[in-house]
N, C-alpha and C positions, 0 to 999 in steps of 0.2 A: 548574564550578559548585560542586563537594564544597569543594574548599579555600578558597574564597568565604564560603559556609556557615558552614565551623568557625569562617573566622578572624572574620568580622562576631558569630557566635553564641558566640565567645569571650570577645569584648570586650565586648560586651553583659552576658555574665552576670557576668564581671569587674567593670562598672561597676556593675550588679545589685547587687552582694555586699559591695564597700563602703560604699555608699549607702544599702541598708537596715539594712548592721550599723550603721551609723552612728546612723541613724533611731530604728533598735529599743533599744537601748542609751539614748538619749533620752530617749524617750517609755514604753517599756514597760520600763522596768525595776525598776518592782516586780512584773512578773509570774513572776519567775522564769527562770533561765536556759535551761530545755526550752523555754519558749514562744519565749523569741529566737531560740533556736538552728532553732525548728521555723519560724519566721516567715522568719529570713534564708532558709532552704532551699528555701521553698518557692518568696518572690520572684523566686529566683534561677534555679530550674527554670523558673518559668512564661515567665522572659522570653528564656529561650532556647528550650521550647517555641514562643511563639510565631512565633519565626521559622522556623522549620524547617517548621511547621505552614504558614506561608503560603507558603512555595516549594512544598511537595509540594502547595499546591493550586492555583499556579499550573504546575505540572505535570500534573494534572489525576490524580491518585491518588486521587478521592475513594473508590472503595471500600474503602482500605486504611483511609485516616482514619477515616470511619465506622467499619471495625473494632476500629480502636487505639482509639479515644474511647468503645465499648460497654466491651472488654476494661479499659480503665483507669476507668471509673466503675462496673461492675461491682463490679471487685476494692474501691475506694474503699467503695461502702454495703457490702457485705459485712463488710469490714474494719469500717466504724465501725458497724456492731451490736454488735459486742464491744467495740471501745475507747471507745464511749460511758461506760462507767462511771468511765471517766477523766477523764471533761469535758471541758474543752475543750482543753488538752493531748491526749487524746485522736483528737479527730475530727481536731486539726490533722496529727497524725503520720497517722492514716490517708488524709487530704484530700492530704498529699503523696506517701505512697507510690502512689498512685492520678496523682497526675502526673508523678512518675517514672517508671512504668512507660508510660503514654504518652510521654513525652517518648526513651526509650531504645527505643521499639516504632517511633514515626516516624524518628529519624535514623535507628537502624541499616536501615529498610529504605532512607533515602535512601543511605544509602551502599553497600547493598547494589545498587541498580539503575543508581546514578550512578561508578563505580568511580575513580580517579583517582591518578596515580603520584607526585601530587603532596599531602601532609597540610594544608598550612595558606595560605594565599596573605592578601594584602589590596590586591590590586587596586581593592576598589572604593573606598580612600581618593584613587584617581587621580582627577584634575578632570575632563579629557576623558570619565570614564563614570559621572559622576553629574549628574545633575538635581535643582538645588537645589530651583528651583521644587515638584517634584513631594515634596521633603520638610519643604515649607513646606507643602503644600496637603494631603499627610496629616495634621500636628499640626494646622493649625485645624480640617479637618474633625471629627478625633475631638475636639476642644478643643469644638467647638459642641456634637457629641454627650453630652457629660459636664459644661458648665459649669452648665445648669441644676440639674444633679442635686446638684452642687455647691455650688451658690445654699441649694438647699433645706435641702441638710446643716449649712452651720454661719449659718443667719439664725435667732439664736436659736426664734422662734416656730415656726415651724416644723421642729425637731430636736431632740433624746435626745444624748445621751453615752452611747458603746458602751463603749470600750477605750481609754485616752487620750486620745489626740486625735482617735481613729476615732468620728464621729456615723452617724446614721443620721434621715433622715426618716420620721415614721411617717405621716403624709397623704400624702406623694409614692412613697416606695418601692415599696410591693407594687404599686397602679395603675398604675403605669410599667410594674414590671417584668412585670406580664399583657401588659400593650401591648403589650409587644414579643416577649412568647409569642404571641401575635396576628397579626404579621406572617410566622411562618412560612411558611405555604404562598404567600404571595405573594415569598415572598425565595426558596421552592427555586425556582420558576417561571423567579423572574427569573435565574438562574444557569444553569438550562439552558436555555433562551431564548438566553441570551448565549455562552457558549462553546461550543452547539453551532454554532443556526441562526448566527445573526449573524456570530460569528466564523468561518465557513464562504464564509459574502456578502464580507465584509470582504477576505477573503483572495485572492479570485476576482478582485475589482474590482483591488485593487492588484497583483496578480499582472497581471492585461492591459495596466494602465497599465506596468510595468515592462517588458514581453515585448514591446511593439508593437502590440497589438492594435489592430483597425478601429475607428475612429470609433463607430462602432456598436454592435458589442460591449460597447466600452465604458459608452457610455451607458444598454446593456441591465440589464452587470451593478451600475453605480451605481445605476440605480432600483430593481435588486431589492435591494441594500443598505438604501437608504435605506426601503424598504418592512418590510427585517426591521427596522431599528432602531425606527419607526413600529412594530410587532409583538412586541418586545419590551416593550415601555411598555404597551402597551394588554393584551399577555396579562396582565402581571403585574398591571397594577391591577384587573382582570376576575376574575381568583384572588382577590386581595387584599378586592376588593368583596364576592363573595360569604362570603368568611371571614368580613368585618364585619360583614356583617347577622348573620350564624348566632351572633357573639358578642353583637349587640346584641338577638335574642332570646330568646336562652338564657343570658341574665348573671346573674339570679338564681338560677334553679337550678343554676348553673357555681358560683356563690359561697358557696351553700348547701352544698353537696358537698363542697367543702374548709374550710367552716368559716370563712368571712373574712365581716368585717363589710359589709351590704350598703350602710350609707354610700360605700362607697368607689368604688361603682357611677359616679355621677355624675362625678367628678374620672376613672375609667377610661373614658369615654366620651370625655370629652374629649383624653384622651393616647392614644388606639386612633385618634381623628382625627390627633393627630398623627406617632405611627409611620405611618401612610398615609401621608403627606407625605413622610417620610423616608425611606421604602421609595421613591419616584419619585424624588426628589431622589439618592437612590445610583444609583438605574438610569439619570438623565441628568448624572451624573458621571460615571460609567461609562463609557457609549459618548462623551462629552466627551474622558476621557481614550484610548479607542481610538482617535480620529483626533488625539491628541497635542494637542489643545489645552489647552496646562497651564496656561497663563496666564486662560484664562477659566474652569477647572477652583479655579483658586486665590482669584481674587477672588471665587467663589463662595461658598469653604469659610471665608476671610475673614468675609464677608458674614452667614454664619450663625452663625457661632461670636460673632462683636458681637452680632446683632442677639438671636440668644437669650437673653446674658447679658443686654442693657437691659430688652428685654422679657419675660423672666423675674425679674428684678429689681421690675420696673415693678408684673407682677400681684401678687406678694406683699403689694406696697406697700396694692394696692388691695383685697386681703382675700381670705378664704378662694371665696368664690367664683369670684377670676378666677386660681384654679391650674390651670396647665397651656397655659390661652391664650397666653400668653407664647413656649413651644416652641412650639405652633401656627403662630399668625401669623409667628415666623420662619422657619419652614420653608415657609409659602404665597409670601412673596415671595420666599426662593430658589428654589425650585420655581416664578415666574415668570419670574422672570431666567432661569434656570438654559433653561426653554422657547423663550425668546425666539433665546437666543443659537444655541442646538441647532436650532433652526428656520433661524436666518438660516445658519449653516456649510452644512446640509445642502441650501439652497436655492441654495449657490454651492460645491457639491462639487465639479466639475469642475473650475473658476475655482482654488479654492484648489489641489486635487491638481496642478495642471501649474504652479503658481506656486513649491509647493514642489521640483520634481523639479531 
């Protein structure tokens, strides 16, 4: 797996590095060359961070993450209390010393627990061990997650000019991004929900079916499966539920406390329904993709990533009142499809496990 790692998290920050010196050179160059220089760095860290980041949590390291992630945004505000006087050259040097020291706190313990006689490999550019599909259906998924946001950012009416070419929404931004402060507790739910119970059931069922087990057995441990998958869905929207109410009635004194305009109330009601959606919509991708169905996993992520953009497109068109509908209703028809199909696999579990073996 380490030599895997390196060489995938090589070439990544490699393409990282040209890409944004490319970019930054472009576009920000009248900011001076510390902010380039501070800008390529940081891109180029995050986006090998992030991989490393999602191995060790598919290894299931989270205590360690958690810790790397306190220690590096720690050190981060700490740091920029002092470099603040530097503006924004500032915060960005401390914003990146704060994900380097993450980014070197996570590998070195992957490499520390993972050991390997081997430094660098790229096996996984071999055909045989990759799944297209499943890297087509992670870009539209996050493509659906981001394209609205991205609608908002450069449709003139609705966006600012930041940095360049970098806009910002000021109707859509902050309401989103509470949103999806919002879904916390319904997302830890859903994660341990998921890799303990579930993946636990998961393992049992396909382990009998592998082993020989009786008819019976079998069918025992497939409905307590399918009972935890049913159980993961419903814990998490149960969490999630009660979160919602407690922010729909404590939003203005939440808003008042931080000092944010209470306008924004209303457009955040609307986008806390929609991270709902999105929160269920991941947890039946999810276990979609645990029984490998990537093909219905994909036309899914398809499915939302269009229908966001039209209908996010669409409410703009139709005025400040119908922002956010738009992510809404795409995410309620995927989150119907998405049920449908998750229904019908699980109502012919058996049928398909011995079809594939």
């Amino acid at each position: 797996v380490l030599p895997n790692l390196i060489g995938n998290m090589l070439l990544n920050m490699i393409l990282a590095f040209i890409i944004s010196l490319i970019f930054s050179v472009i576009f920000f160059k009248e900011q001076g060359a510390a902010f380039i220089i501070l800008y390529v760095l940081i891109f180029t860290i995050m986006c090998g961070l992030w991989i490393v980041n999602v191995v060790l949590t598919g290894f299931k390291s989270y205590k360690f993450i958690v810790f790397s992630f306190a220690v590096a945004y720690i050190t981060f505000f700490l740091l920029a209390l002092y470099m603040a006087r530097y503006d924004l050259t500032g915060l960005m040097f401390s914003f990146f010393v704060g994900q380097a020291a993450l980014f070197f706190l996570l590998l070195g313990y992957f490499i520390k627990t993972h050991y390997s006689d081997k430094i660098i490999s790229f096996d996984f550019f071999d055909r045989h061990k990759i799944y297209i599909s499943l890297i087509f259906s992670g870009f539209f998924y996050n493509l659906g997650i981001w394209i609205d946001k991205f609608i908002f950012w450069f449709y003139p009416d609705t966006s600012i000019q930041i940095l360049g070419p970098i806009r910002a929404s000021i109707v859509y931004d902050i309401p989103m991004f509470l949103a999806y402060i919002a879904i916390a507790p319904g997302m830890a739910v859903f994660f341990l929900k998921l890799e303990t119970e579930f993946a636990d059931y998961y393992d049992r069922y396909y382990r009998a079916v592998r082993e020989g087990a009786t008819l019976n057995k079998i069918y025992q441990f497939g409905d307590n499966m399918i009972l935890s998958a049913r159980s993961v869905i419903f814990d998490t929207l149960r969490i999630q539920g009660i979160a919602f109410v407690f922010f729909l009635i404590f939003d203005t004194l939440l808003f008042k406390i931080f000092k944010l305009s209470l306008l924004y109330i209303p457009l955040f009601h609307v986008l806390m329904v929609g991270t709902y959606l999105q929160l269920i919509f991941m947890t039946l991708l999810a276990i979609l993709n645990y029984f490998d169905r990537r093909r219905e996993a994909l036309y899914l992520s398809i499915l939302f990533a269009v229908s966001n953009a039209v209908f996010t497109y669409v409410s703009i068109l139709l005025g400040p009142y119908f922002y956010g509908y738009g992510y809404v209703l795409s995410l309620f028809i995927s989150d119907l499809l998405a049920i449908i199909l998750l229904r019908r696999f699980l109502d012919e579990i058996h049928y398909q496990t011995f079809m594939l073996i």
